[in-house]
N, C-alpha and C positions, 0 to 999 in steps of 0.2 A: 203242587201237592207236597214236595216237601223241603221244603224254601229255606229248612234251617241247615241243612245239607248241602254238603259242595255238589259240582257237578257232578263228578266219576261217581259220588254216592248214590244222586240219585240214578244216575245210568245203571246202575247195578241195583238198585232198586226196580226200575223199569222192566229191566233183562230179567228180575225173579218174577215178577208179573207176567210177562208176557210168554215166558215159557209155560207157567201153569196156565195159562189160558189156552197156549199150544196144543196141551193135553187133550186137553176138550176138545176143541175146534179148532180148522186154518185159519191164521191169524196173517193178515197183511196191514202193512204200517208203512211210512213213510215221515222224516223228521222234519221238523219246526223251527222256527228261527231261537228257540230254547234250546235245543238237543246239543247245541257247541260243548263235547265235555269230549278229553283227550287228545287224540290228533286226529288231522286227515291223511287217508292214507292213500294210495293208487288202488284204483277196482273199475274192473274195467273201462279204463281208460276215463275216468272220472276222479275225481275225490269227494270222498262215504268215511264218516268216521268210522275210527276201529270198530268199537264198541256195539255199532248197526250190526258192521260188516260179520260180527262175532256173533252177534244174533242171529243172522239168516244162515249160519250153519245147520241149523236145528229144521230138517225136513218141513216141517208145519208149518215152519214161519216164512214170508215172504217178505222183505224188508228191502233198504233204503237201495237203489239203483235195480231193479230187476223188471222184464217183464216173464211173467211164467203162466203157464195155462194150468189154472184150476177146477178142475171138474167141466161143469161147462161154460168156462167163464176166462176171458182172458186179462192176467193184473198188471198193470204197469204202475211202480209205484217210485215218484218222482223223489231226490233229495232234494231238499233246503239249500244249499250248502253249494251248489253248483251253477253253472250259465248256462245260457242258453244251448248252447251248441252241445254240451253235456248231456242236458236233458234229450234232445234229440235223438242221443245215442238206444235211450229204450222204448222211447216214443215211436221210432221209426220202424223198430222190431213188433212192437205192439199191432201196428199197421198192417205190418206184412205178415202176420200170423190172423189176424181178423178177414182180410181181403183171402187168402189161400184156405180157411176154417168158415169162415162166415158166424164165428161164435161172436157173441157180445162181449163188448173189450169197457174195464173200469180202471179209469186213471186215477191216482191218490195225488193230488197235489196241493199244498200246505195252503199255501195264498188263493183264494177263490181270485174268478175273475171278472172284474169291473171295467163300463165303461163309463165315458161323461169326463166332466169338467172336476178335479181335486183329485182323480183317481192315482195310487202311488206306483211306480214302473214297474214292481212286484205284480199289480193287478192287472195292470197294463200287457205285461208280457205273456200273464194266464189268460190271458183271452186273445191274445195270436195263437199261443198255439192251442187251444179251443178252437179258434178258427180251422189253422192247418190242419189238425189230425181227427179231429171231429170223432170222437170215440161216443160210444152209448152213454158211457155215465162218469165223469168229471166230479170227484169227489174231492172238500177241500174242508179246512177250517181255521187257523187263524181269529178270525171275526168272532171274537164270543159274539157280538150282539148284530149278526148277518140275520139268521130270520126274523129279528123283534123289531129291524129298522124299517119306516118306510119304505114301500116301493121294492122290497127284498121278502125272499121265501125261503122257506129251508129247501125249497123243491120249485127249481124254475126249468122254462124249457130255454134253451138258446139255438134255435134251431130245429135239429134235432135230436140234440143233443141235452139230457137230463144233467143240471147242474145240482152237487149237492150236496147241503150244510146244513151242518143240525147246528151249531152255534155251541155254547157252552156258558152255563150258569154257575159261577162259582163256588155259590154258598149252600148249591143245592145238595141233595140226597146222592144221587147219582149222574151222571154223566146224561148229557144229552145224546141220544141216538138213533139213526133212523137204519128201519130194517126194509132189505129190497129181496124180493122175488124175482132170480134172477131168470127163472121159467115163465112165469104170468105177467112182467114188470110192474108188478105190484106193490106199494112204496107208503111205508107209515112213518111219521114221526113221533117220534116217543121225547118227551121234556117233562120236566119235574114242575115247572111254571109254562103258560103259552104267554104269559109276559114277562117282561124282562126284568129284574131283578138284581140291585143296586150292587153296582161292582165299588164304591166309595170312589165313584165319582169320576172315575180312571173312563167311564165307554159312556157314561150316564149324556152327556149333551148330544150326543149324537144320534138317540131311538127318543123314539115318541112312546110311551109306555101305556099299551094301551091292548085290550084283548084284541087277539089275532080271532077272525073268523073258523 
């Protein structure tokens, strides 16, 4: 979004966004293999760069290493930027606040998760723990072009578990996004195209470009 900008610009661009959005409504996030800008720091017992970590000061916002209960909902939202064993650290909390509440528990994690033959140990690793912690809703992105590809939806079931990627078109109007009912589990997706839409050639061989039903 704004590519002619160093890092810490645009982090400080992010952080004036997402506070006003704060305004409005809870806002929960979790960062991407893009968010590298400044240092990493110690937070609890992980590394969350500063600039996250400076974000989830602000009540409303829920950001990179936390899991917190929001209304009736509980967030775990995983960093980039960490291992396995890391992540664990609020997965585990997550777990134990779902099992003791019985509330429905939504994890944010960057890299959706794949299985099969090509799949990269990023994808690999989101669907162990997908497997282990088995939360209601597994929210990811990464993949701009995850629901335009064969055989992929913005909205899968893996169990019992709702996996879910709205993808991202880059030259569109607005952001790709899907809205969840977290009382009726009622689940739309909202795209500016339901096909896919030429990134110059960077995601283009890998979808079949063709209307989604």
């Amino acid at each position: 979004m704004f590519a002619s900008e160093t890092r810490m610009e645009q982090a400080r661009e992010t952080t004036r966004l997402v506070r006003e959005l704060a305004d409005l409504v809870p806002v929960a996030l979790c960062s991407g293999n893009q968010d590298h800008a400044g240092r990493l720091v110690s937070h609890d017992r992980a590394a969350v760069y500063g600039w996250l970590i400076e974000l989830g000061t602000r009540p409303n916002i829920i950001t990179d290493g936390s899991t917190r209960k929001l209304e009736n909902l509980i967030v775990t939202t995983i960093p980039y930027h960490c291992w396995r064993q890391e992540k664990s650290i609020w997965l585990d909390r997550g777990s134990t606040i779902r099992r003791q509440t019985g509330m429905p528990w939504i994890v944010l994690h960057h890299v959706p998760p794949k299985n099969g033959s090509g799949v990269s140990g990023e994808e690999s690793e989101a669907s162990e723990l997908l497997v282990t912690y088995r939360p209601d809703y597994f929210v990811a992105g990464h993949d701009h072009a995850f629901p335009y590809t064969i055989g992929q939806s913005w909205n899968q079931k893996l169990g019992k578990v709702s996996v879910l990627v709205p993808g991202q078109l880059l030259s569109a109007p607005f952001p790709n996004y899907i809205k969840l009912d977290t009382e009726s589990g009622e689940l739309s997706w909202h795209a500016a195209s339901e096909t896919w839409i030429l990134e110059n050639g960077l995601y283009d061989h890998l979808v079949l470009k063709v209307a989604k039903d």
